[in-house]
C-alpha positions as CSV (number, residue, x, y, z in Angstrom):
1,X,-56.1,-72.2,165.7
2,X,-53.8,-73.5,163.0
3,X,-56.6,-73.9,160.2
4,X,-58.2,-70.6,161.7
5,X,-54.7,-68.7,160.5
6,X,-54.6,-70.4,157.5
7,X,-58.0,-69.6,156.3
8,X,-57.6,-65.7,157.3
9,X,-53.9,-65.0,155.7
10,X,-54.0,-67.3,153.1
11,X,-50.6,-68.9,153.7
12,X,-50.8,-72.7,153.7
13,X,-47.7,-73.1,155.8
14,X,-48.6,-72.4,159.4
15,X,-47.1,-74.1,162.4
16,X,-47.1,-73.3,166.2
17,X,-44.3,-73.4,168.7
18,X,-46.6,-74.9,171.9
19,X,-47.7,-73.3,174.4
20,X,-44.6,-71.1,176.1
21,X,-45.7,-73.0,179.3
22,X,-49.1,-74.0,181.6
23,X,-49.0,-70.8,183.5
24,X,-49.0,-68.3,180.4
25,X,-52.0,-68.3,179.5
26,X,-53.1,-66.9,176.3
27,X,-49.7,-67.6,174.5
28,X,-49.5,-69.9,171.3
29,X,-46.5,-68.2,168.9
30,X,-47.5,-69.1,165.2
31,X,-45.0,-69.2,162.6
32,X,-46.5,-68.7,158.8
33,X,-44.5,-69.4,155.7
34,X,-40.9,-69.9,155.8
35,X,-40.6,-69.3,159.4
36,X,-42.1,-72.2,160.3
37,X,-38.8,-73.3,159.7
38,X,-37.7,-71.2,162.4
39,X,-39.8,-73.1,165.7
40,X,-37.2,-75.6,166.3
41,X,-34.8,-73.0,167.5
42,X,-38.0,-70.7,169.6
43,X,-38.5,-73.7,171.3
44,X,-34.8,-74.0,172.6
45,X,-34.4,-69.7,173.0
46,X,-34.9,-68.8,176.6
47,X,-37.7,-67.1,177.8
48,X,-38.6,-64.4,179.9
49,X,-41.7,-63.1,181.2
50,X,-42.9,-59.7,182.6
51,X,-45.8,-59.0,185.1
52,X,-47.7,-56.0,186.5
53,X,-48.7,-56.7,189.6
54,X,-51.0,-55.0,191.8
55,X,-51.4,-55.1,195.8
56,X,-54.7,-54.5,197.5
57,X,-56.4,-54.9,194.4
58,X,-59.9,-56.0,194.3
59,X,-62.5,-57.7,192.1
60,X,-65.7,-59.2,191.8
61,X,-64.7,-62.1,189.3
């Protein structure tokens, strides 16, 4: 994902914070230039998460 960034932006300094955890699926924050200096202190912020959820819902996958 890393080298994919790089290659479309054109900024050679790209790094990712992780995953925000196993159950978000979908989630990898990328930091590009000088904010990659920035990932130490993402990966100690808090996180919080919101979620639409719907009851009686079906679906065929």
């Amino acid at each position: 994902m890393v080298a994919l960034v790089r290659r479309l932006s054109g900024v050679r300094r790209v790094g990712h914070g992780g995953t925000l955890d196993p159950f978000a699926a979908g989630v990898l924050p990328l930091f590009l230039g000088t904010a990659t200096r920035l990932v130490e202190y993402h990966l100690a912020d808090e996180k919080a998460y919101r979620a639409l959820v719907s009851f009686g819902a079906r679906s065929t996958t």
